[in-house]
C-alpha positions in Angstrom: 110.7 60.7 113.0 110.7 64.8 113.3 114.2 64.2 111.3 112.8 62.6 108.5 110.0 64.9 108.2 111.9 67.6 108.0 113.5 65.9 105.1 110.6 64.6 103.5 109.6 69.0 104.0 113.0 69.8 101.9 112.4 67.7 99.5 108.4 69.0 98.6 107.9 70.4 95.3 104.1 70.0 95.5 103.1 73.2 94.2 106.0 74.1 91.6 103.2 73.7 88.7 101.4 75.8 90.7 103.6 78.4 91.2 105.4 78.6 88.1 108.5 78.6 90.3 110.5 75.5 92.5 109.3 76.0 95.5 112.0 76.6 98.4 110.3 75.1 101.9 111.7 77.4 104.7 111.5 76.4 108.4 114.0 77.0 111.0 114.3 75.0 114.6 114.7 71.8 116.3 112.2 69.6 117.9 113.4 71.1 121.4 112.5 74.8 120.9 111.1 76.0 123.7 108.6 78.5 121.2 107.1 77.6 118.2 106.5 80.4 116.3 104.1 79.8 113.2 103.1 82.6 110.8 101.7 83.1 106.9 104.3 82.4 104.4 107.6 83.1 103.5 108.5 86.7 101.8 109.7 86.6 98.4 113.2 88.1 100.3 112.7 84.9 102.5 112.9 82.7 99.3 115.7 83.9 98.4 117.8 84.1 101.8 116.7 80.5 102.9 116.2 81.8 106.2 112.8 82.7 107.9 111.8 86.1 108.6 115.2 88.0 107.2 112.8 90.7 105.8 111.4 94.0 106.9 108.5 91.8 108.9 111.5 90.1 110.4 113.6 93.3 111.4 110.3 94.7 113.0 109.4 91.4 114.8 112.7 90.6 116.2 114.2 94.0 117.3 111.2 95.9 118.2 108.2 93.5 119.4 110.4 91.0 120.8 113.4 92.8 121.5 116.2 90.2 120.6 119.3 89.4 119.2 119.7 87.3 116.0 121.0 85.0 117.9 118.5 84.8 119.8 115.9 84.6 117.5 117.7 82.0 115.4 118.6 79.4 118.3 117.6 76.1 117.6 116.9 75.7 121.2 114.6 79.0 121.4 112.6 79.1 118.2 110.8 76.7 115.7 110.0 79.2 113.3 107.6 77.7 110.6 104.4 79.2 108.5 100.9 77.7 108.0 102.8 77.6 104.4 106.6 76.7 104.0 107.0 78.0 100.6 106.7 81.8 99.1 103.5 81.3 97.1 104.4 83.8 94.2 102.1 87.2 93.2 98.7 87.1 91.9 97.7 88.8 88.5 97.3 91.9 90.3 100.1 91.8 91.9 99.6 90.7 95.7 101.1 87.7 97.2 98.8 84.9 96.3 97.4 83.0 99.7 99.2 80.6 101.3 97.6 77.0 100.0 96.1 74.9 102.6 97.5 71.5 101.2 101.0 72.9 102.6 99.6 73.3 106.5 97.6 69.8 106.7 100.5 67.8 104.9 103.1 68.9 106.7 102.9 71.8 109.6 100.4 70.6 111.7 102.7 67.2 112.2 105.6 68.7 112.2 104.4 71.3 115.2 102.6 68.4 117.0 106.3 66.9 117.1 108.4 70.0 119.0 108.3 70.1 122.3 108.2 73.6 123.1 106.2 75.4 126.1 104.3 78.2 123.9 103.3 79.0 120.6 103.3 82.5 118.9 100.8 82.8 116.0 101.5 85.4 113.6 99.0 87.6 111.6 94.9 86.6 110.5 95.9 84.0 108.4 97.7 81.7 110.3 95.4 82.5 112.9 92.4 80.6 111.2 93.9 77.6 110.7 94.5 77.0 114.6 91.4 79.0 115.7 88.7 78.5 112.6 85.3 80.3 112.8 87.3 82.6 115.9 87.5 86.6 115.0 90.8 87.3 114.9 90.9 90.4 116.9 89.4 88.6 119.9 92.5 86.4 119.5 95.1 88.9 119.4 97.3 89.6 122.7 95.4 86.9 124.6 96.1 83.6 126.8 94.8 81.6 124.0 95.1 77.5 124.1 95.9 75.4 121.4 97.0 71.9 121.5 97.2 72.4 125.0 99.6 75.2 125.1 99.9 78.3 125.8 99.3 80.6 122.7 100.0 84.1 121.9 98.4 85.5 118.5 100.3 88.6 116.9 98.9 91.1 114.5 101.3 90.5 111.1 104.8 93.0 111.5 104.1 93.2 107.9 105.2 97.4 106.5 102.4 96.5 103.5 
């Protein structure tokens, strides 16, 4: 089942009209991770690499918040790495990245991260944040032994230099 979801995630082209741009679905993982790790969207860099978190959010994230190697970070068996939007969603007229569309997190990521069987999860940034705490203030989330699904869940400000 998680196998062919993942496929079925590959495959998506769901917002290419949208975007203007085929769309590149980026998630990293097995279903044994012992973290899942969701955040906002892929980085245009992201889109290109293929590989989650391989920006300037990544280097910050991974050498000094969590203080690990890449592979570490990059383990199958340590980290589903997934956003609340697989795809990079492309600039906006003025410029900014354009927000992440919902369609993306109820079609696929919430039964895809139903399916891991990790121990934690690590929420990254506001807007991930709201779709697994809506109506909650985000910075009574941050840094707290939060619950979701069951789990334990750790909510992050964004490592975002912007």
């Amino acid at each position: 089942m998680f196998g062919d979801l993942k496929k079925q995630i590959e495959k998506c082209r769901y917002c290419e009209e949208k975007f203007g741009f085929e769309p590149r679905p980026i998630f990293w993982g097995s279903q044994k991770a012992k973290i899942v790790q969701i955040s906002q969207a892929p980085s245009y860099t992201v889109h290109n690499s293929g590989k989650p978190f391989t920006d300037m959010s990544g280097k910050t994230l991974k050498q000094d918040w969590y203080q690990i190697s890449e592979e570490e970070f990059y383990n199958h068996e340590n980290f589903f790495i997934g956003a609340v939007a697989h795809c990079y969603p492309g600039k906006d007229k003025n410029g900014n990245d354009r927000q992440p569309p919902t369609i993306c997190f109820e079609k696929w990521v919430e039964k895809e991260i139903q399916l891991v069987e990790n121990e934690i999860y690590i929420i990254i940034g506001a807007k991930a944040a709201s779709r697994f705490f809506p109506g909650e203030k985000f910075e009574d989330l941050v840094f707290k032994n939060n619950v979701w699904n069951g789990k334990l869940t750790i909510v992050l400000p964004h490592p975002s230099p912007l």
